[in-house]
C-alpha positions as CSV (number, residue, x, y, z in Angstrom):
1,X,30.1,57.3,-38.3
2,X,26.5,56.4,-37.6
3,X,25.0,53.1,-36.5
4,X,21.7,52.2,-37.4
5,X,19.6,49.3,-36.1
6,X,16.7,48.2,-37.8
7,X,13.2,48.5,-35.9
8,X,11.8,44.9,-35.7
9,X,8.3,45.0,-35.1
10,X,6.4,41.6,-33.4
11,X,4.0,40.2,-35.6
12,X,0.7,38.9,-34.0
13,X,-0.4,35.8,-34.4
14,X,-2.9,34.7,-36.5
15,X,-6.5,34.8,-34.3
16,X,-8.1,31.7,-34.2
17,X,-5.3,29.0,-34.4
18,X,-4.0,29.1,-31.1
19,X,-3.0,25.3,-29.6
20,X,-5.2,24.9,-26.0
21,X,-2.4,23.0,-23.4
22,X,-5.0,21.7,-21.3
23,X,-7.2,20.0,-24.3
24,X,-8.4,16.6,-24.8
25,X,-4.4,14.7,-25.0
26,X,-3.5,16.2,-21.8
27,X,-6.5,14.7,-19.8
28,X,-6.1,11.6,-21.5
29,X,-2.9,11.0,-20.7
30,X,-3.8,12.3,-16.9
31,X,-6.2,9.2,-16.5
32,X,-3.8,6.8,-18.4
33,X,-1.6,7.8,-15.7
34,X,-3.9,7.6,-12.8
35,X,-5.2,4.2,-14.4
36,X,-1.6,2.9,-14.5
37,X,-0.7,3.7,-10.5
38,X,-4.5,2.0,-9.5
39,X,-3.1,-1.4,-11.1
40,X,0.4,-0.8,-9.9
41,X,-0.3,0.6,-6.3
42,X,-3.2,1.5,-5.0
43,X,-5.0,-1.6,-5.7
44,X,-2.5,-4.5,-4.4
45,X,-2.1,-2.6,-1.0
46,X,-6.2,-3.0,-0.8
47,X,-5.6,-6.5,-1.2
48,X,-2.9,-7.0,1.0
49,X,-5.1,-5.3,3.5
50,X,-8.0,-7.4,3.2
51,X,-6.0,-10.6,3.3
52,X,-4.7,-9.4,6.4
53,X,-8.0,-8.7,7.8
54,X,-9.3,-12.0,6.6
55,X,-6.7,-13.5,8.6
56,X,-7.1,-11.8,11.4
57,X,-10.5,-12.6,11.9
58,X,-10.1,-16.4,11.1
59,X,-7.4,-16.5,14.5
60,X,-8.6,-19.1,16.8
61,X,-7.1,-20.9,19.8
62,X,-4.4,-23.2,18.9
63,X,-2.9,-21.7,15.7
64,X,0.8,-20.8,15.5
65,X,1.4,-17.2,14.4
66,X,4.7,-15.0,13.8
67,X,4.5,-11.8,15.0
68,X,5.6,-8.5,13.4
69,X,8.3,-8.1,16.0
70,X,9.4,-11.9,14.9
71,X,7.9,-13.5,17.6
72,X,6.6,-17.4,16.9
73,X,4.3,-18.8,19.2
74,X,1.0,-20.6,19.5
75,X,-2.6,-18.4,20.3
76,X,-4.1,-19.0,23.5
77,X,-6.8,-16.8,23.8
78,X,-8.6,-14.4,21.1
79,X,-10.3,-11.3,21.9
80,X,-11.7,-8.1,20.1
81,X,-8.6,-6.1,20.1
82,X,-6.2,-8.5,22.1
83,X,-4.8,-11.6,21.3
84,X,-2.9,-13.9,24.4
85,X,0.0,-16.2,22.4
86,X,2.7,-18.7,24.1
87,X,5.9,-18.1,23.2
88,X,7.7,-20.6,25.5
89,X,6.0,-23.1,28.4
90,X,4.6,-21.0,30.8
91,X,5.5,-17.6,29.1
92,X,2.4,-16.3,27.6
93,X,2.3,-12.6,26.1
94,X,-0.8,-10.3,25.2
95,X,-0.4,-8.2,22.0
96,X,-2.5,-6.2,19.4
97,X,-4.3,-8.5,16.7
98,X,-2.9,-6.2,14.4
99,X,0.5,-7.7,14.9
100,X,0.1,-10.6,13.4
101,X,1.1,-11.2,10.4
102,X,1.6,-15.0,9.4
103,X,-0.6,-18.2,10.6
104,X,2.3,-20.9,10.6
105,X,1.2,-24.4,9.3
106,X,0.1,-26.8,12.4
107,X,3.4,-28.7,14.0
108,X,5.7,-26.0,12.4
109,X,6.7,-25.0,16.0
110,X,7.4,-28.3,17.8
111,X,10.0,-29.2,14.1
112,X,12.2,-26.1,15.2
């Protein structure tokens, strides 16, 4: 009893008609990607930033803020870095500008 097995041999592909993976569709759909998380991320957290920073730089004595921590109270003084706000009569607290994060309409303090 003998077994035989055929010999199969690889062919070679034909020269010259290889696809390229990294060709003109693959970078086009690379920037249709990075074009689609610009408008979806990138560029409303740029805004959001410069709203705040807008804000920030429009404080001025007498405006009632909410801090991050949830604190509401009216600015008493404005500095570079610092800003003094009133949370109660007679209790004043100094915190980062960067904590900020709301200007309250005027009288929205004295309603609550």
């Amino acid at each position: 009893m003998s077994l035989s097995l055929p010999i199969v041999f690889a062919q070679a592909a034909p020269a010259g008609a290889q696809p390229n993976p990294f060709g003109l569709p693959f970078f086009g759909i690379m920037i249709l990607m990075f074009g689609v998380m610009y408008f979806t991320m990138i560029r409303p957290q740029q805004k959001r930033q410069r709203e705040h920073r807008d804000l920030l730089s429009s404080l001025s004595r007498g405006d009632e803020v909410v801090t991050s921590g949830g604190l509401a109270g009216r600015v008493e003084e404005v500095g570079d870095n610092f800003v003094t706000v009133e949370i109660a009569p007679n209790v004043k607290i100094k915190l980062q500008k960067s904590a900020v994060t709301q200007v309250l309409p005027k009288g929205s303090l004295k309603s609550s």
